[in-house]
N, C-alpha and C positions, 0 to 999 in steps of 0.2 A: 609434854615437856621432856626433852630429854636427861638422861641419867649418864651420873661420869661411874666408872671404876677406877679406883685409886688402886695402882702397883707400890707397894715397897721397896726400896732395893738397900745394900749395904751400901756405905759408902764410898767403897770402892769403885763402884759403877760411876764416871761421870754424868754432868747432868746433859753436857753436849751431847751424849751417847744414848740418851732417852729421849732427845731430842728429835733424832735422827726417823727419818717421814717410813724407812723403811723397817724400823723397832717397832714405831707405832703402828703402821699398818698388820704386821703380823702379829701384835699384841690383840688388836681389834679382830682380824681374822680369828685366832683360837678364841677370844670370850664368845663369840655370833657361832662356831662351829659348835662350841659343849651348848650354847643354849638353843639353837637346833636340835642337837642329839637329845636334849631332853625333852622338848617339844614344848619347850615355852617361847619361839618363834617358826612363822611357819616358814617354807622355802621360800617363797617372793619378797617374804620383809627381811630375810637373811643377805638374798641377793640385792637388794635396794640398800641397806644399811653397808655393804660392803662394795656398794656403786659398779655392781660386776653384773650377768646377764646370769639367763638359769644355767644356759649352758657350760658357763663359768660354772658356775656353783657347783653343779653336777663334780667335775672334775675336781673339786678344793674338797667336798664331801668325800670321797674320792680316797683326797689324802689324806683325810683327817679320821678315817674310816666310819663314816655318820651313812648309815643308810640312806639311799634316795626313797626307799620305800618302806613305810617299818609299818609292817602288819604281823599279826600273830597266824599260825600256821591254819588255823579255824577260817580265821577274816581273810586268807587267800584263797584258801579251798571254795569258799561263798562267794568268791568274785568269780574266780577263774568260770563256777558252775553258771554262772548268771550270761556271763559271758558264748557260752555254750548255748545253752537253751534260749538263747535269744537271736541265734543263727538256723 
């Protein structure tokens, strides 16, 4: 089932202007990039929910500054070394 977020605005904001396909698209871009960064969605259902490719994604990650890769300095050393020993 999908889930809405509800925005507030003051009333000065018209409603023609929240209307607008390109408010809501960047509205929906930042709430999919913070719950990326948090990791309560992974990369593929970020990119699917924002109907863009990974390689899109990469680039909006990018500029939202959301890691493509978020490991702790431990959990790369342990890749990197697996990596090695496996050549």
């Amino acid at each position: 089932m999908l889930k809405k977020l509800v925005l507030e605005f003051p009333p000065e904001v018209l409603e023609e202007d929240l209307q607008d396909r390109d408010v809501q698209m960047k509205a929906r871009e930042g709430a999919v990039m913070e719950l990326l960064r948090k990791g309560k969605l992974s990369q593929g259902r970020a990119a699917e929910l924002l109907d863009i490719s990974r390689n899109d994604l990469f680039d909006l990650m990018s500029k939202y500054d959301v890691p493509v890769m978020d490991m702790s300095q431990d959990e790369l050393k342990k890749e990197l070394s697996k990596q090695v020993l496996e050549k």
